[in-house]
N, C-alpha and C positions, 0 to 999 in steps of 0.2 A: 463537617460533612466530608466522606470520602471523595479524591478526586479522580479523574477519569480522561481522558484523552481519547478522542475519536478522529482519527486522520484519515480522509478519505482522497476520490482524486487519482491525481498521474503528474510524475513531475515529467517537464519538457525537457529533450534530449539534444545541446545544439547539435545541426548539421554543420552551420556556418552562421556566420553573425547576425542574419536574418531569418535561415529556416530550420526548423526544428523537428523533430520526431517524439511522437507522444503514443501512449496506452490508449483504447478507448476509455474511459473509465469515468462515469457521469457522478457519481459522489451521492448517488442516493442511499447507499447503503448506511451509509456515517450520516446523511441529516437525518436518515428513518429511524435509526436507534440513538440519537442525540437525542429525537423529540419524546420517545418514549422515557429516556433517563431524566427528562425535565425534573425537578423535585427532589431526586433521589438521591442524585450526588452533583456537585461540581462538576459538571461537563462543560471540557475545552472542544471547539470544532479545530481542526487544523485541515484545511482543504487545498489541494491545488488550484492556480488561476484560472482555469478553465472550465471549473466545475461549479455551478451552482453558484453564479455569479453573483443574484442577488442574495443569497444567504449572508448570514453576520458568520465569519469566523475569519481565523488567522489563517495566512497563507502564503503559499510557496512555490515557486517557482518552475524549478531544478532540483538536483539532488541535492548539491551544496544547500540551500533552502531547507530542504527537508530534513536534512541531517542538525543542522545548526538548530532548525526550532523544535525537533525531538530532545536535544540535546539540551537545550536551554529548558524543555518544561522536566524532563526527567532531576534536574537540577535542582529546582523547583519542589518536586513531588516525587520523593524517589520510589514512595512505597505507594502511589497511585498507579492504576491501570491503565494500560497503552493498549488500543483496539487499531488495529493494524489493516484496515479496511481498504488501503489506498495499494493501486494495481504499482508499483514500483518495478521500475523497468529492470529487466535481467540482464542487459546488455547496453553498453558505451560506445559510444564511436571512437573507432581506433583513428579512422584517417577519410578525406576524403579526397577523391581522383577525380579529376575533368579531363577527358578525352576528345580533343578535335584533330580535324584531320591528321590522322597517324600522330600524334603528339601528346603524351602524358604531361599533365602540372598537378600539383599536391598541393590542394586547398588548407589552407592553417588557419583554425578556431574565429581568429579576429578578421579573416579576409568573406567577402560575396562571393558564391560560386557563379560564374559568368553564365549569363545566357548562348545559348546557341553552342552548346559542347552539345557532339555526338552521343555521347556514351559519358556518363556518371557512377561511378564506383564508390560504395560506401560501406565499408570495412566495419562490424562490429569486436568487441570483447567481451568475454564474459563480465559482468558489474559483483561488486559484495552486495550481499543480502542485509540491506539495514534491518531487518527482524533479528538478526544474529547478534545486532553489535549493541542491542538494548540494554543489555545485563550489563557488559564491559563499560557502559558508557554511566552506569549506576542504578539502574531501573532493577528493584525487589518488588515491585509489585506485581499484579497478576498480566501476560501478556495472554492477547487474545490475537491469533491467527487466521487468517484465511488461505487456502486454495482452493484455483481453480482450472479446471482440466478436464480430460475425459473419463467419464463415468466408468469406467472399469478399471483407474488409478486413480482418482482422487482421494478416495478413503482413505487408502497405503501410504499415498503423500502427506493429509493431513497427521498421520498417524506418525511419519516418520519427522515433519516438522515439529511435532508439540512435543516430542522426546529431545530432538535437535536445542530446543531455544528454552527448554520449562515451560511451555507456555501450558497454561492453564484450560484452554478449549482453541481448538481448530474448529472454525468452520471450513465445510467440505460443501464445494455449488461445483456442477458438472456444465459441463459445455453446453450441454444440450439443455440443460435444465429439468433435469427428469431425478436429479438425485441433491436435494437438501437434509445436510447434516449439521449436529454437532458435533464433534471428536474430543474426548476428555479421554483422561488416563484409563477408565474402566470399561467404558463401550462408545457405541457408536448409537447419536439420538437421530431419527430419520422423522422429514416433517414433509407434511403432504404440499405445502407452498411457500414461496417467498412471507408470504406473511406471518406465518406461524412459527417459521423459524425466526425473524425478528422478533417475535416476542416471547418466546423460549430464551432466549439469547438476552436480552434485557430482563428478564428474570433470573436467568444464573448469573447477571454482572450484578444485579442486587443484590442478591445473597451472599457474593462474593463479598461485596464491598462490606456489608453487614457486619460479616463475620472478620473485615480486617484482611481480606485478600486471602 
């Protein structure tokens, strides 16, 4: 039986050794088309800790987390499918600043930022895109994408992802929720609700897998 990989979620960003910065990202997308692959193929869940706590799946943390257990099932399964559902953060913490009276201190990874600072500063970077680093990492089999943004560029986006990474279909969801898609090499498939784009989308992950990716 073909296998499958459904990672859904948000990995946690530390601030400092206690608090952290995360996505909203509740992980219904990856249980709702796990449940419909039931049968069809080997379907692994890979979920962050936050998300759908009582669900059964493997799970991760952080990036280091996510990246290591993409990395271990692409190992595993080089020509299985990776569905990329999980909101992965675009940005790292560069640094963080506590300000109290007139006086800067530079918060490091393993220290508590103190209570009672005036003013708090927290520095982002730009983060890599782990959908880029699938292939490099050994993954031939079909990658399935998501953006998500506003409706007058998420098309364009999905459109310039799925060339960016090969991936096989983008899905394209608008901010507002007024525009569900699927994006594949030759058009663009537009579905009137959340639910009929899951199941579109679970139908073209079985034909894929059918046919061997």
């Amino acid at each position: 039986m073909a296998s499958i990989l459904i990672v859904g979620g948000s990995p946690r960003v530390a601030v400092d050794v206690v608090r952290f910065v995360s996505v909203a990202a509740s992980g219904d997308t990856a249980i709702a088309l796990a449940q419909r692959l039931q049968g069809s193929a080997e379907v692994d869940l890979l979920l962050g800790v936050d998300a759908h706590r009582e669900a059964a799946a493997q799970r991760y943390s952080d990036r280091a987390g996510l990246e290591a257990e993409l990395r271990r099932w692409i190992a595993s399964h080089p020509t299985g499918a990776v569905v990329m559902s999980a909101a992965v953060n675009d940005y790292d913490v560069a640094s963080v600043e506590a300000k109290r009276s007139g006086t800067s201190s530079v918060i490091a990874p393993t220290e508590k930022l103190p209570s009672g600072a005036d003013e708090v500063v927290v520095r982002l970077r730009p983060a890599t895109k782990v959908i880029d680093q699938l292939r490099a990492w050994g993954l031939r089999g079909p990658i399935i994408g998501f953006k998500f943004e506003a409706a007058g560029t998420v098309v364009a986006s999905a459109q310039s992802l799925r060339a960016r990474v090969s991936a096989e279909l983008v899905v394209a969801n608008s901010l507002c929720g007024s525009l569900q898609a699927l994006v594949d090499a030759v058009t663009v498939h537009r579905y009137g609700d959340r639910t009929a784009l899951l199941d579109a989308l679970a139908g073209r992950l079985r034909a894929l897998l059918a046919a061997g990716g």
